[in-house]
PLY file of the C-alpha trace (Angstrom):
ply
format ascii 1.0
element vertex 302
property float x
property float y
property float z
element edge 301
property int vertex1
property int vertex2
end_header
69.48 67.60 47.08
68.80 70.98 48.81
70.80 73.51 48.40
72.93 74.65 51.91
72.34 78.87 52.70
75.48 80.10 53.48
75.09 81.38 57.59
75.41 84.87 58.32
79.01 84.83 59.59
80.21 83.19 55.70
77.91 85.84 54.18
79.67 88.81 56.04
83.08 87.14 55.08
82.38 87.43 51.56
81.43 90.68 51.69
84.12 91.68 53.39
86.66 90.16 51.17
84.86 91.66 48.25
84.98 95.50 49.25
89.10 94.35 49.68
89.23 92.36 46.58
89.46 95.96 44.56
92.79 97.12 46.76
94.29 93.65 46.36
94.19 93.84 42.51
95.28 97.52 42.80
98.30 96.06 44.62
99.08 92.96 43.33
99.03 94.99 39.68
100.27 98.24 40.59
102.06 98.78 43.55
103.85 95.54 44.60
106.63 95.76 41.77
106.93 100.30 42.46
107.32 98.39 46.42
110.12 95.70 45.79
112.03 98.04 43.31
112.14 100.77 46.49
113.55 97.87 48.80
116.32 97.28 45.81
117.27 101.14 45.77
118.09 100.90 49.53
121.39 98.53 48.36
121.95 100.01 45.62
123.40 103.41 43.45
120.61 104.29 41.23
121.97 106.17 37.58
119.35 107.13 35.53
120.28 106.06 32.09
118.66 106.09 29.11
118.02 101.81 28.88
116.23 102.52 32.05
117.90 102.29 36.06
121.44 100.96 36.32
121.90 99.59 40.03
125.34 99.37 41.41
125.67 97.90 44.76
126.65 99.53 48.08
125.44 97.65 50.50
124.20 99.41 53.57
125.90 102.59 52.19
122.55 104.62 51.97
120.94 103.48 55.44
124.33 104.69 57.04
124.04 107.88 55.23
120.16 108.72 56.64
120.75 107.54 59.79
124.17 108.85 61.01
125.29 111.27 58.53
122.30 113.35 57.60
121.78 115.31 60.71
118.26 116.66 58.91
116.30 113.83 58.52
117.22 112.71 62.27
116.21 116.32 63.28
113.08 116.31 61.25
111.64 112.71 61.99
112.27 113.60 65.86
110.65 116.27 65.16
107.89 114.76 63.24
107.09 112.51 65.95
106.76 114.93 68.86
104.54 116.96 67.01
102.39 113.32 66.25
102.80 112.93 70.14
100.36 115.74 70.95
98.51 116.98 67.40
96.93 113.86 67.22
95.00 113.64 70.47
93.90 117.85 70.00
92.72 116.92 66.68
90.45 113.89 68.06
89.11 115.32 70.89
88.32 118.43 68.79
86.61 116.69 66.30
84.69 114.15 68.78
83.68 117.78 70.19
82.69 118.95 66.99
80.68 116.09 66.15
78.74 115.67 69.46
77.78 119.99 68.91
76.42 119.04 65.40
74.32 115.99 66.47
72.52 117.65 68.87
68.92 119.06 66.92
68.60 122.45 66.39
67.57 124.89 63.45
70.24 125.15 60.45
71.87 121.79 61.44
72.47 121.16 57.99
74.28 124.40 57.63
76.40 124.08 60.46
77.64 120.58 59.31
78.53 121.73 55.90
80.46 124.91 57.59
82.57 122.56 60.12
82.92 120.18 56.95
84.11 123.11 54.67
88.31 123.75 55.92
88.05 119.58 53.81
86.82 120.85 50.86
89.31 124.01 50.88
92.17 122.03 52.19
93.02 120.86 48.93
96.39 121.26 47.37
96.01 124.02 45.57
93.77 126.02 47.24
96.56 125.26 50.33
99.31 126.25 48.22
97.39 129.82 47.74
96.92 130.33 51.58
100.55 129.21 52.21
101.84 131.50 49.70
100.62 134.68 51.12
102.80 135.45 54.00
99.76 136.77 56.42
97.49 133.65 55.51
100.52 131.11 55.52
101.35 132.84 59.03
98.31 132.17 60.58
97.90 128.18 59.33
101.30 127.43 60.88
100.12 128.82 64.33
100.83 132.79 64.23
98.56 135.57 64.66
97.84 138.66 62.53
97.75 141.90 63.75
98.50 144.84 63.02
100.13 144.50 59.91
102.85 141.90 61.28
103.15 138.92 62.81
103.35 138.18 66.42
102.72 135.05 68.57
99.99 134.51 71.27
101.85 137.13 73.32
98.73 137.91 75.61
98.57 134.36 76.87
102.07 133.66 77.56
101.93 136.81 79.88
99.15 135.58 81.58
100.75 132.21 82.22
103.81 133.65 82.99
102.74 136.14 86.15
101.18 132.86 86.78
104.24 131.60 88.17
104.07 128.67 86.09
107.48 126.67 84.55
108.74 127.60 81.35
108.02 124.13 79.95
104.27 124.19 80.50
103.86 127.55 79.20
105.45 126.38 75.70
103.41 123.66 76.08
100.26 125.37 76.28
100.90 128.12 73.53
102.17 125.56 71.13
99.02 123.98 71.04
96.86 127.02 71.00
98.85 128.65 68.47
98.57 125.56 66.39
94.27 125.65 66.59
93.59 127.31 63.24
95.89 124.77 61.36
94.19 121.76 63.74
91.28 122.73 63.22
91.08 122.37 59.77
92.19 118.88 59.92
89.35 117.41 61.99
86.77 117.47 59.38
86.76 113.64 57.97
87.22 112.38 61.64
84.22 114.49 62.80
81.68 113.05 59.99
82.74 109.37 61.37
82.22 110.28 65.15
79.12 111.71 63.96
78.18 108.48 61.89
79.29 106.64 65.22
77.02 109.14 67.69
74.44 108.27 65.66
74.48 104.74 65.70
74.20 104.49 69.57
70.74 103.61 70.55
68.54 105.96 72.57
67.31 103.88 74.48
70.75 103.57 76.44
70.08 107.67 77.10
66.53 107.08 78.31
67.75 104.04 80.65
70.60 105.63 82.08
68.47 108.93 82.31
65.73 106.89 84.16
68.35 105.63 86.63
69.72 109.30 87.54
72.88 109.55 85.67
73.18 113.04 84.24
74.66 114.04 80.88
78.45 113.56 81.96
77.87 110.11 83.25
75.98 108.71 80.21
79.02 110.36 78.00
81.76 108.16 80.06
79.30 105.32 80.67
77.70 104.87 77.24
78.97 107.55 74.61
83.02 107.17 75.06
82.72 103.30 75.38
80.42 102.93 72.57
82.84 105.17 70.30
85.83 103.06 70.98
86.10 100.99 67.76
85.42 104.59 65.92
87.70 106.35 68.01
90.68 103.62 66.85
89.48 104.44 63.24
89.87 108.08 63.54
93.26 107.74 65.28
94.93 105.32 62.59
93.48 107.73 59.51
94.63 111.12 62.12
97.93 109.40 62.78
98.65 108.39 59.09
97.16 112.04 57.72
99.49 113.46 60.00
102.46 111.47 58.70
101.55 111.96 55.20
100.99 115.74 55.05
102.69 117.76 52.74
103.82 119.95 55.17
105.75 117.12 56.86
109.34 118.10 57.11
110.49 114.66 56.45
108.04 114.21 53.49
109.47 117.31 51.98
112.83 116.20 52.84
112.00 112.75 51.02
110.37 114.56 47.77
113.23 117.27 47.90
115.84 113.75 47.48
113.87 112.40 44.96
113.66 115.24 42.88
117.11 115.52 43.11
117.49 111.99 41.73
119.10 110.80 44.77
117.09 107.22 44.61
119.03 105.58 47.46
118.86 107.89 50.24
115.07 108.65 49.19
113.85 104.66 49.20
115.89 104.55 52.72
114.22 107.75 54.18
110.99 106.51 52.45
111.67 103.01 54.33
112.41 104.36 57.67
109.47 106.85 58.22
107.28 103.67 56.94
108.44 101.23 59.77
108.15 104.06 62.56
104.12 104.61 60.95
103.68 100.92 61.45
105.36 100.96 64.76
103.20 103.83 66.13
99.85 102.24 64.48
100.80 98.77 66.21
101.21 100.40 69.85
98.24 102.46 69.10
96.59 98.80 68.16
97.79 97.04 71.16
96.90 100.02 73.50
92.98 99.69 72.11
92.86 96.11 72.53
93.96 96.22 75.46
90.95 98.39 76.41
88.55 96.45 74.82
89.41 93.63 77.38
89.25 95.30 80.20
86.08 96.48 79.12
84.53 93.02 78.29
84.32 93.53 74.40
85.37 91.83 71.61
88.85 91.58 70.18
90.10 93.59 67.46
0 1
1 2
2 3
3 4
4 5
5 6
6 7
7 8
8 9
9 10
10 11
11 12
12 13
13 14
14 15
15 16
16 17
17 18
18 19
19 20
20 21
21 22
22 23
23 24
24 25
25 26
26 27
27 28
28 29
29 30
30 31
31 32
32 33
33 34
34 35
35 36
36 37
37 38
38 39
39 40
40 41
41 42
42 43
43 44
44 45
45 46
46 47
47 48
48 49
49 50
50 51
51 52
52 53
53 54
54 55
55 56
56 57
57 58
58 59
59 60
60 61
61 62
62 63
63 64
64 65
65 66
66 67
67 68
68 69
69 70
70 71
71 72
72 73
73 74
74 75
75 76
76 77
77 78
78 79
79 80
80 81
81 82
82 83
83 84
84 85
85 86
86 87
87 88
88 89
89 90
90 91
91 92
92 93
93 94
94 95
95 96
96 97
97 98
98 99
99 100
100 101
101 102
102 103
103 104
104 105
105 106
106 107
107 108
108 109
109 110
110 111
111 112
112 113
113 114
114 115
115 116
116 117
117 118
118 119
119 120
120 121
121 122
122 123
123 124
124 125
125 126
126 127
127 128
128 129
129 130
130 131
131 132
132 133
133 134
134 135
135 136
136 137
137 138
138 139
139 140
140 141
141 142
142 143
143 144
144 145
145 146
146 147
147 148
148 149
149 150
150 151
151 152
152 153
153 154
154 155
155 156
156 157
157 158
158 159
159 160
160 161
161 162
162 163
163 164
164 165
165 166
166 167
167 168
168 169
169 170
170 171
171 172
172 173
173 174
174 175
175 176
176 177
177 178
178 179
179 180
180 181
181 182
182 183
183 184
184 185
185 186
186 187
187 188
188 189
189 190
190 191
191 192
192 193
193 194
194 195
195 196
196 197
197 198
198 199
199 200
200 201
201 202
202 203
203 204
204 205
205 206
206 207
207 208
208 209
209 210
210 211
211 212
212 213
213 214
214 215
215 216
216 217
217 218
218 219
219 220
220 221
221 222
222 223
223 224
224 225
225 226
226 227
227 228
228 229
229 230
230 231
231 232
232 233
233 234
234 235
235 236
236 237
237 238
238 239
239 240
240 241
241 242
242 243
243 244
244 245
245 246
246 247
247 248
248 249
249 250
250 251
251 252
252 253
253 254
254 255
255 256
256 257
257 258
258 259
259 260
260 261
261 262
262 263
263 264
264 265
265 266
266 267
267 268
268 269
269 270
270 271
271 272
272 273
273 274
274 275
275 276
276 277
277 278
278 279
279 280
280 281
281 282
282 283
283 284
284 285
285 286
286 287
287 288
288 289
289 290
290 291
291 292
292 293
293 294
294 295
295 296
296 297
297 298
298 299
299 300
300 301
C-alpha cells in the first residue's frame, strides 16, 4: 500500500500549529492558572496571609470602585486612549517612511539600518530609566525641548500657527504631535524592520510593469506598494497598538503596578481586566476595519 503525501495546504497546517504548539504549553502550564486566579480577585478581598491568599467575597465591590469611584484610572484610561487615537498612526507612517528610505540602494546602507534600528537596542529598561531620570533628557523623550538651560515647548511653531489665524484646537493638535517626535521616533524601530522585510518581498517586476505603462513613483506606491503592505501594515498596527498599551510609561499601567504594589489585589485584577477588554476591543475594530479592506480590494480574508 503506498503511502499518501500530505498536500501542501496539510503541510503548512502543521507547521503552523507547531511554531504555536510552544505558546500553548507556555499557557496551558504557566499562565492559565496566574489568569483564572486574576478573574477570582475581581470578587473577592485578597489578605495576604502567611498559608497563602485568603479570599473574602464582595461581589462587584472592586469593579464599582475602578469604575465610578476612582476618578484616576477613568482619567488615565481616557487618556490612554486618545493618545492611542493618534500615536499609533505617526508611529506607522513614520516607520513605513523609514523603511522605504533604507531599502532604497545606496553606499553605507548597512549603517544607516543599524542607526534607525539603534533607539530598540537603547530603549531598554534601564538604559530608559537613566534618560528619564535626568530632568533635561527625560524632558526631551516626553515631547519638550532643551534650550538654554531650561525647558520650553515648541514655542516657535505655535507662533507661526497662531498669526496663522488658525483655531486653537488645531494648533494643539499639531504641536502635540511634533513635540511628541523624539519619543515616537524611538518606537518605530521593530515596525520598520517588518515593513522593510515586507518592501522587500514585493516583486520587481510589478515596478518595471507599472513603470512600462507610465505610472510614476507615486502611483506604483498607492497601486502596488500600499496594497501589497496591507497584511504587514495590520501586523505592525496590532504589535504598535499593544506596545503602546503596554509601555511602562502608561499612566494606567503605572496606576495598575502602583495598586499592586500596594497589595491592593482587587482593584489591581479589575483595572488589569478592564484595560484588557478595551485592548481586545480596539484590536477587533482594527481587525474588522482591515478585512473590510481586503474585500473591497479582492483579496483574501483574514
Amino acid at each position: 500500500m503506498k503511502h499518501r503525501r500530505m498536500s501542501l495546504t496539510t503541510r503548512l497546517s502543521w507547521t503552523g500549529f507547531g511554531f504555536v504548539t510552544p505558546f500553548v504549553i507556555g499557557f496551558l502550564f504557566f499562565f492559565l492558572k496566574p489568569l483564572w486566579q486574576s478573574i477570582t480577585f475581581i470578587f473577592n478581598k485578597v489578605d495576604v496571609t502567611l498559608e497563602g491568599y485568603q479570599l473574602t467575597f464582595t461581589g462587584w465591590e472592586n469593579l464599582e470602585y475602578v469604575l465610578r469611584k476612582d476618578a484616576t484610572f477613568s482619567t488615565n484610561l481616557i487618556e490612554s486612549v486618545t493618545n492611542l487615537l493618534w500615536q499609533v498612526p505617526v508611529i506607522v507612517v513614520f516607520a513605513l517612511f523609514f523603511a522605504i528610505i533604507i531599502n532604497q540602494k545606496f553606499r553605507g546602507r548597512v549603517v544607516v539600518r543599524a542607526v534607525f534600528f539603534l533607539p530598540v537596542i537603547i530603549a531598554s529598561s534601564l538604559v530608559m530609566d537613566i534618560i528619564r531620570s535626568d530632568a533635561a533628557a527625560g524632558s526631551a523623550l516626553a515631547g519638550e525641548v532643551v534650550a538654554g538651560g531650561t525647558v520650553s515647548q515648541s514655542d516657535a511653531l505655535q507662533d507661526l500657527l497662531t498669526n496663522s489665524g488658525l483655531s486653537s484646537d488645531f494648533i494643539k493638535a499639531i504641536t502635540t504631535v511634533t513635540d511628541s517626535l523624539f519619543d515616537l521616533t524611538w518606537r518605530t524601530g521593530v515596525q520598520m524592520i517588518i515593513f522593510l522585510a515586507g518592501l522587500q518581498s514585493i516583486p520587481t517586476t510589478l515596478y518595471e510593469a507599472s513603470a512600462i505603462e507610465g505610472a510614476t513613483a507615486w502611483e506604483s506606491f498607492w497601486k502596488i506598494t500600499l496594497p501589497m503592505l496591507t497584511p504587514i501594515m495590520l501586523l505592525n498596527l496590532v504589535y504598535t497598538i499593544v506596545d503602546n498599551f503596554t509601555d511602562t510609561g502608561n499612566k494606567v499601567m503605572v496606576q495598575v503596578m502602583d495598586n499592586n504594589r500596594l497589595v491592593r489585589y482587587g482593584w489591581t485584577a479589575a483595572m488589569s481586566w478592564i484595560y484588557f477588554l478595551i485592548i481586545a476591543v480596539v484590536l477587533m475594530v482594527v481587525f474588522f476595519i482591515f478585512r473590510m479592506i481586503e474585500r473591497n480590494n479582492g483579496r483574501s480574508k483574514y
